[in-house]
C-alpha positions as a printed Julia matrix, in Angstrom:
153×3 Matrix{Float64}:
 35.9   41.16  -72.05
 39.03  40.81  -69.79
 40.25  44.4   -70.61
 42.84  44.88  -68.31
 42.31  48.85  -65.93
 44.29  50.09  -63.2
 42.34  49.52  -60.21
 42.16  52.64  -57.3
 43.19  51.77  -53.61
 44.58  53.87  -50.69
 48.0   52.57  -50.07
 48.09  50.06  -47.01
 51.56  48.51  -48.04
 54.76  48.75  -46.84
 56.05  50.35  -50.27
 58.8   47.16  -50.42
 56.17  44.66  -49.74
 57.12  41.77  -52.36
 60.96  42.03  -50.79
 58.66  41.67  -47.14
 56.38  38.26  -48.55
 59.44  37.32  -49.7
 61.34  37.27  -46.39
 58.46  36.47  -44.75
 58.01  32.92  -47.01
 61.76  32.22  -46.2
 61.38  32.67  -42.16
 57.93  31.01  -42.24
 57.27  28.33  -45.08
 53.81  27.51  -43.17
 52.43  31.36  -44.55
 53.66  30.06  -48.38
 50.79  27.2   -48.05
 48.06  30.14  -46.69
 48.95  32.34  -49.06
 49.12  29.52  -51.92
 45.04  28.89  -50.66
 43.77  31.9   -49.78
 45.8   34.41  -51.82
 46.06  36.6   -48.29
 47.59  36.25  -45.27
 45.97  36.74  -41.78
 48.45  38.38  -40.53
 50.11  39.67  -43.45
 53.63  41.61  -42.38
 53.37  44.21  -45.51
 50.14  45.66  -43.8
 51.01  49.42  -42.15
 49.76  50.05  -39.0
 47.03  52.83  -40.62
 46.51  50.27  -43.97
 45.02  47.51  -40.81
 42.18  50.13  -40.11
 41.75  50.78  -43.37
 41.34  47.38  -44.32
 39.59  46.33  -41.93
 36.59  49.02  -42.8
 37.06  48.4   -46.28
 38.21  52.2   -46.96
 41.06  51.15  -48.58
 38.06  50.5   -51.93
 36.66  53.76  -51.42
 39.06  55.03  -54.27
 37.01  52.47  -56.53
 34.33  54.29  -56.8
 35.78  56.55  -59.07
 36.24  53.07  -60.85
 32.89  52.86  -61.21
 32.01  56.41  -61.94
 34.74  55.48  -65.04
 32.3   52.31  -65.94
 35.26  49.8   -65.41
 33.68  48.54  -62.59
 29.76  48.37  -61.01
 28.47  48.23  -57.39
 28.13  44.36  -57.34
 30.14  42.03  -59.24
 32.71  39.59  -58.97
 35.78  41.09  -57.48
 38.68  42.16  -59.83
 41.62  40.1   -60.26
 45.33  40.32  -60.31
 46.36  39.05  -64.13
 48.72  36.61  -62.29
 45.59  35.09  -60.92
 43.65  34.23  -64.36
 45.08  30.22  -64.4
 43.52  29.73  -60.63
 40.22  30.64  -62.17
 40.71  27.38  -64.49
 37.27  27.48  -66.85
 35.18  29.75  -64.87
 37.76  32.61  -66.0
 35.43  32.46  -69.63
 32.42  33.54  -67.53
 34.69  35.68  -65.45
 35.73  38.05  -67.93
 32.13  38.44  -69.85
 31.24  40.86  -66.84
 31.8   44.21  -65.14
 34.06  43.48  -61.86
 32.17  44.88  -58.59
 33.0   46.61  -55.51
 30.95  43.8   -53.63
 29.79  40.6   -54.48
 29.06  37.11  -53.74
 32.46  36.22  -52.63
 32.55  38.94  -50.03
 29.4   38.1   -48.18
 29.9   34.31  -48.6
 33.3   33.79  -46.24
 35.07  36.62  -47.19
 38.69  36.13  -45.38
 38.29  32.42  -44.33
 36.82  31.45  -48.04
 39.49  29.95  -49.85
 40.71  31.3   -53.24
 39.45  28.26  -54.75
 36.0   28.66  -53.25
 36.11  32.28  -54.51
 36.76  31.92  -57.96
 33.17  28.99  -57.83
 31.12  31.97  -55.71
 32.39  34.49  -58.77
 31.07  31.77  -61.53
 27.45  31.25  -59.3
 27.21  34.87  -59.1
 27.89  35.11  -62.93
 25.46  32.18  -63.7
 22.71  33.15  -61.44
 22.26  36.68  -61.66
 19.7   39.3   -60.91
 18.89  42.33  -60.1
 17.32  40.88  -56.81
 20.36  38.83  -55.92
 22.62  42.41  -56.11
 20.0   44.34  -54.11
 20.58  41.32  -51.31
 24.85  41.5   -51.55
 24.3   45.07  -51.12
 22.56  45.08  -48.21
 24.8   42.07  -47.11
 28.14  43.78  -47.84
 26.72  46.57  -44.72
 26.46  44.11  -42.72
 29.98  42.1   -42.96
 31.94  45.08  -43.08
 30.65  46.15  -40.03
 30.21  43.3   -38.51
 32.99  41.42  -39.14
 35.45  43.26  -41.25
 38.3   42.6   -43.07
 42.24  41.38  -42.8
């Protein structure tokens, strides 16, 4: 129901990271228009040297579980947003906020890091639309498999 919860994460930030985009926009306007598609940069300069491992496993969400021990968020879902980033969702944000957010979900095993923010917000509204218990049993067993596989930026 959109409730808005303060969601756990290890710390891979530079703690003055919004003074570091910021800089980082003004030297480079090219990494405005990534982070304007993807929400993310590839190389994002507010990343610590530790927060890249973490990130790149995924333990930086391990905190999150305690989210979902708390029941503000489930196993499989569509991934929480920032509140900044409710217009982006344009009309799928009504189905968005009718379920539990997820630690996993379609978005994460469908492009992860190269899927466009755009293209995440329409895998959030599928998953939403089309759900089942079968189709979380399959992201689960996904999820394994991209983050160690591939991992994460």
């Amino acid at each position: 129901n959109g409730k808005v919860f303060k969601l756990l994460k290890f710390r891979t930030m530079h703690l003055n990271a919004a003074q570091v985009l910021a800089d980082a926009f003004a030297q480079d306007p090219s990494l405005k228009l990534e982070w304007d598609k993807y929400q993310k940069l590839k190389n994002d300069p507010r990343i610590t040297r530790v927060g890249k491992y973490l990130r790149k496993f995924s333990l930086d969400e391990l905190p999150q579980l305690w989210n979902i021990a708390r029941g503000e968020m489930s196993l499989v879902g569509p991934r929480p947003m920032l509140s900044e980033q409710q217009e982006m969702y344009g009309e799928a944000f009504k189905n968005y906020i009718r379920v539990t957010p997820g630690l996993t979900g379609l978005w994460q095993v469908s492009g992860r890091n190269e899927t466009t923010f755009a293209r995440r917000a329409e895998l959030d509204d599928e998953y939403i639309q089309c759900w089942s218990m079968w189709q979380d049993i399959y992201i689960l067993f996904k999820t394994i498999e991209v983050v160690f596989g591939k991992g994460a930026f």
